[in-house]
ZADO-1210 file (C-alpha; in nm, 4 decimals, padded with zeros to 6 digits):
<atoms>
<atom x="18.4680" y="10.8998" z="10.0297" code="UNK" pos="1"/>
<atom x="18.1516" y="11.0826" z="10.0045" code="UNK" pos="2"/>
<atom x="17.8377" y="10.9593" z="10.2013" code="UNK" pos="3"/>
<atom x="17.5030" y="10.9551" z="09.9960" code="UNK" pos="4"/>
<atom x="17.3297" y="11.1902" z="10.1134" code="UNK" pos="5"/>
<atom x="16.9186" y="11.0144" z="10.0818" code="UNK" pos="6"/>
<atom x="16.7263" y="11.3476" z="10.2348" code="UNK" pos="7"/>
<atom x="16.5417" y="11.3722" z="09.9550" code="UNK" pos="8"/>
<atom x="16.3525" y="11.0317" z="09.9881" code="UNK" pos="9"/>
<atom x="16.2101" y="11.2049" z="10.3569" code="UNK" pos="10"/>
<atom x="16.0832" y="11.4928" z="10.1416" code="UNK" pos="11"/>
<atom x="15.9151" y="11.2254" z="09.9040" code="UNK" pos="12"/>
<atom x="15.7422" y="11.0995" z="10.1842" code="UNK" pos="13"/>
<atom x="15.6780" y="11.3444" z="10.4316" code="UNK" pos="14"/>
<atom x="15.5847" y="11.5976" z="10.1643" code="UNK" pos="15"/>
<atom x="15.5333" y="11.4839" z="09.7868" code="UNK" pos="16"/>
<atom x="15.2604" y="11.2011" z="09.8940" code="UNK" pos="17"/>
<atom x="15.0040" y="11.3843" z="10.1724" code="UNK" pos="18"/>
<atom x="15.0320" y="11.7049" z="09.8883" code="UNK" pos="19"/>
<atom x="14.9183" y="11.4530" z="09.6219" code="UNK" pos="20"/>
<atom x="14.6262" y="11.3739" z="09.8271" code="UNK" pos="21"/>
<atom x="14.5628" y="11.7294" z="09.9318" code="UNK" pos="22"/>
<atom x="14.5656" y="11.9276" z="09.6581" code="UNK" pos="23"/>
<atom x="14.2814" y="11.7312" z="09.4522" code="UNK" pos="24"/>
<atom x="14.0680" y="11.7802" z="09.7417" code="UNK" pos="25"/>
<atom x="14.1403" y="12.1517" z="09.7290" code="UNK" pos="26"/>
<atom x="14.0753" y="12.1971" z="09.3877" code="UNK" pos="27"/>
<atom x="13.7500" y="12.0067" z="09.4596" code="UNK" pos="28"/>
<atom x="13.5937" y="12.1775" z="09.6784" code="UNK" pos="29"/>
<atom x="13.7293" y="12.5468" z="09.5082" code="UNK" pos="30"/>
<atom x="13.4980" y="12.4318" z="09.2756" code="UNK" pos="31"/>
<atom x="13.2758" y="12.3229" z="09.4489" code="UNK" pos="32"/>
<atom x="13.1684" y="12.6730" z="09.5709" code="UNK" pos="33"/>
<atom x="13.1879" y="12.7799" z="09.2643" code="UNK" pos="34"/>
<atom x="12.9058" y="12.5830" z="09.0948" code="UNK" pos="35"/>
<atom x="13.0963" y="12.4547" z="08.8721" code="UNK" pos="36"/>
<atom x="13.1924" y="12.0726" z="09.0025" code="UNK" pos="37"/>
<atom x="13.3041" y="11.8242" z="08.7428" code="UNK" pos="38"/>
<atom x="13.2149" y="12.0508" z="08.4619" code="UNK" pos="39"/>
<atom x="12.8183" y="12.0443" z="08.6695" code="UNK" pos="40"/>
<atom x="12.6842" y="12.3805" z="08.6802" code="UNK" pos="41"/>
<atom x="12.4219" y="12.5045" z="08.8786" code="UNK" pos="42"/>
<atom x="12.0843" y="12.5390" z="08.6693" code="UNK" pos="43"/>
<atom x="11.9422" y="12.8709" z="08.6441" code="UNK" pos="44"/>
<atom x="11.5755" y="12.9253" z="08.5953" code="UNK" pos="45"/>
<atom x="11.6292" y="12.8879" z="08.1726" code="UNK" pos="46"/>
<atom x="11.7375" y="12.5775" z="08.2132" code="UNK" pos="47"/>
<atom x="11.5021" y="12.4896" z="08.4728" code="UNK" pos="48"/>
<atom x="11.2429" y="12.6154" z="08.1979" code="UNK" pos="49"/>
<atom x="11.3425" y="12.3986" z="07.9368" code="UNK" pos="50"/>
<atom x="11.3626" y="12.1393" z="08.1180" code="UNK" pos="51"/>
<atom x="11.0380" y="12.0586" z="08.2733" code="UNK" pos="52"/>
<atom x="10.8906" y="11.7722" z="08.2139" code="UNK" pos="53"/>
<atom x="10.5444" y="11.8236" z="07.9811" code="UNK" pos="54"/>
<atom x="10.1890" y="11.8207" z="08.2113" code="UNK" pos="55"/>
<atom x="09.8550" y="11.7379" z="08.1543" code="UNK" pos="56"/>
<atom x="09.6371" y="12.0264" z="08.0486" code="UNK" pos="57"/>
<atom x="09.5059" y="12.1625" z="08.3834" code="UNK" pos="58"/>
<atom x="09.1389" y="12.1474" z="08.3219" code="UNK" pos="59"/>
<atom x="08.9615" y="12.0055" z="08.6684" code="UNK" pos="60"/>
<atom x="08.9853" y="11.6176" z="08.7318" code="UNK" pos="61"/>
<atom x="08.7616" y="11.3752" z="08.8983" code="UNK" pos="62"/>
<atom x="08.8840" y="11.1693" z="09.1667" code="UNK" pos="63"/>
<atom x="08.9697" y="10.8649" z="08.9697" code="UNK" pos="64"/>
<atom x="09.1529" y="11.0857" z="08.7772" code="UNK" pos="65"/>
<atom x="09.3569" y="11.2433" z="09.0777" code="UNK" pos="66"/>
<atom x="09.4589" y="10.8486" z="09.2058" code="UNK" pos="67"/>
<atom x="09.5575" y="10.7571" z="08.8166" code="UNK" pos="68"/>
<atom x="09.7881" y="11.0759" z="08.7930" code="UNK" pos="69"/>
<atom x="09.9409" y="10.9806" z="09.1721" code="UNK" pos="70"/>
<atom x="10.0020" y="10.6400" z="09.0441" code="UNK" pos="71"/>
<atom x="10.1445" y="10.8051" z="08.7415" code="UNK" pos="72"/>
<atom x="10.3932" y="11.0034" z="08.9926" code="UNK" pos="73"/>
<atom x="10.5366" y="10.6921" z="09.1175" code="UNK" pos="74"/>
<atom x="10.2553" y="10.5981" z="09.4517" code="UNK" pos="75"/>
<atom x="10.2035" y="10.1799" z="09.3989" code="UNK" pos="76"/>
<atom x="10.0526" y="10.1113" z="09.7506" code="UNK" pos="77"/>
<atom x="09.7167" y="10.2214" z="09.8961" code="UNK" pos="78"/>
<atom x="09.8973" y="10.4447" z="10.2220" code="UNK" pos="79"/>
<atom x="10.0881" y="10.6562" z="09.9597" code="UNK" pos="80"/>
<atom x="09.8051" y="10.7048" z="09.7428" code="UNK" pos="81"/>
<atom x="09.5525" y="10.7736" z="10.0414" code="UNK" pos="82"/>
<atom x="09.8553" y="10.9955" z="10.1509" code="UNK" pos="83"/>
<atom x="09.8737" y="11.2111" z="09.8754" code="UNK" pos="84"/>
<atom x="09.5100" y="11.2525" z="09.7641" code="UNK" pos="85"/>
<atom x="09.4358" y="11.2810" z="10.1431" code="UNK" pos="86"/>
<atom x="09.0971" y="11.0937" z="10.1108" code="UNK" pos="87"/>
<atom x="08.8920" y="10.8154" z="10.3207" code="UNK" pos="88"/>
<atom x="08.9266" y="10.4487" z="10.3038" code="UNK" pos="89"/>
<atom x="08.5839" y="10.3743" z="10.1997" code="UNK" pos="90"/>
<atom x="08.5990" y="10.6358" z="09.8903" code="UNK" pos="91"/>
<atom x="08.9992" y="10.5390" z="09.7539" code="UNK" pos="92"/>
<atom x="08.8966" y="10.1566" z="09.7563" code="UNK" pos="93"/>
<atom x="08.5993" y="10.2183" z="09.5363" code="UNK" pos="94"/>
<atom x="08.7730" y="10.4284" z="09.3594" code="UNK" pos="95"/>
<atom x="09.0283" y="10.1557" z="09.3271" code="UNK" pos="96"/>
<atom x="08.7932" y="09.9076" z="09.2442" code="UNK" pos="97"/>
<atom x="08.6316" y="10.1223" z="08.9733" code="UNK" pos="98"/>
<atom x="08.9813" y="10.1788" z="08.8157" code="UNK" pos="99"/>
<atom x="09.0474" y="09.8119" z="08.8671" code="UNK" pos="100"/>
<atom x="08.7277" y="09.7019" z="08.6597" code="UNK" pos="101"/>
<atom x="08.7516" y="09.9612" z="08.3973" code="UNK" pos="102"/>
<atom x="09.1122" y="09.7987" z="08.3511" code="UNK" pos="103"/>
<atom x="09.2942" y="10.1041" z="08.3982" code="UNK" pos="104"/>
<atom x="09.5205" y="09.9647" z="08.6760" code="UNK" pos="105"/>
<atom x="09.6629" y="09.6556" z="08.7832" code="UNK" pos="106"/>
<atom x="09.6555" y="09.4989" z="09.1612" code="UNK" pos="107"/>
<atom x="09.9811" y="09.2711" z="09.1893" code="UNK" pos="108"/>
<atom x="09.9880" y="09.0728" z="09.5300" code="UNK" pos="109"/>
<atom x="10.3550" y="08.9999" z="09.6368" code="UNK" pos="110"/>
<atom x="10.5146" y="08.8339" z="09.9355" code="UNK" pos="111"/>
<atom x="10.7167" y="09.0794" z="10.1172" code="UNK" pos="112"/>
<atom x="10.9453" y="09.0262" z="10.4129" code="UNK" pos="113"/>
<atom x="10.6235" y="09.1393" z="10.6504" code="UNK" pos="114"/>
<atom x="10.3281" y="08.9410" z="10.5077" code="UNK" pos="115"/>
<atom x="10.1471" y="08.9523" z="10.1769" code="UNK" pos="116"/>
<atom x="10.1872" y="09.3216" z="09.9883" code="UNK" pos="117"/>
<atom x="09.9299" y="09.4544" z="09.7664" code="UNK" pos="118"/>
<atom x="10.0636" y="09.6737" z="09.4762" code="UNK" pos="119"/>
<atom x="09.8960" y="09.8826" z="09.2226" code="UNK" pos="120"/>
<atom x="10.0420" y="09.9988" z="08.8895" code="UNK" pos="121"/>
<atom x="09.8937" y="10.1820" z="08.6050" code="UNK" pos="122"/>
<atom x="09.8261" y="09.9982" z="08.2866" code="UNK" pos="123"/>
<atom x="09.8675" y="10.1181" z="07.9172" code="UNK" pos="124"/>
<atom x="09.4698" y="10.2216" z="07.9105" code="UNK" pos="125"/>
<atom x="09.5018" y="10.4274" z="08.2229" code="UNK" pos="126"/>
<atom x="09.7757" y="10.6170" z="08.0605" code="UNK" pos="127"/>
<atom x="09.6208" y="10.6852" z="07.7847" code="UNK" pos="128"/>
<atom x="09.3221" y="10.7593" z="07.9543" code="UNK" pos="129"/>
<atom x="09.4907" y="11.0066" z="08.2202" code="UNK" pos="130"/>
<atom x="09.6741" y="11.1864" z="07.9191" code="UNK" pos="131"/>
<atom x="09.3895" y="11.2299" z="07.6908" code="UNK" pos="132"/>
</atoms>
């Protein structure tokens, strides 16, 4: 009598299951290089155009007005904000303080992991007024 002959269950295994796992990857990265990822492609400067997100008119803006569009641009604690309008302690906290009285932002004082944390966050007035 004939012996089975179970070769092919090697070639399942040895061959068949690593390919199955290769060849995605493969394919991936193809196109990957090619821009064209998951049906992604790269933007050109069109899209890029139509895209962008609508500005302020750029007429020239006071301080207060340069800390309310920062906060606007996602800054909520005092170090980013003095970091990106690159100005002195003394002037950002009365500038702070004016905002704060005119009731264009908020101060919210949490507990954080390091001691009490002080954030600021615009409110619907200080949109309005940075946008008009």
């Amino acid at each position: 009598m004939v012996e089975p002959n179970f070769s092919w269950i090697y070639l399942i295994i040895f061959l068949a299951i690593p390919l199955s796992r290769i060849i995605p990857r493969i394919l991936a990265k193809r196109r990957q290089t090619n821009g064209d990822y998951l049906g992604i492609k790269r933007p050109n400067q069109e899209n890029i155009d139509a895209v962008r997100i609508e500005e302020p008119p750029s007429r020239p803006q006071t301080k207060d007005m340069q800390v309310l569009g920062i906060m606007h641009q996602g800054a909520n604690t005092f170090e980013k904000i003095q970091r990106s309008v690159k100005m002195e302690n003394k002037e950002l906290d009365s500038i702070l303080q004016e905002l704060e009285n005119k009731d264009l932002i908020k101060v919210v004082q949490k507990q954080g992991m390091f001691g009490p944390k002080i954030e600021l966050y615009s409110t619907d007035k200080g949109f309005k007024e940075y946008y008009s």
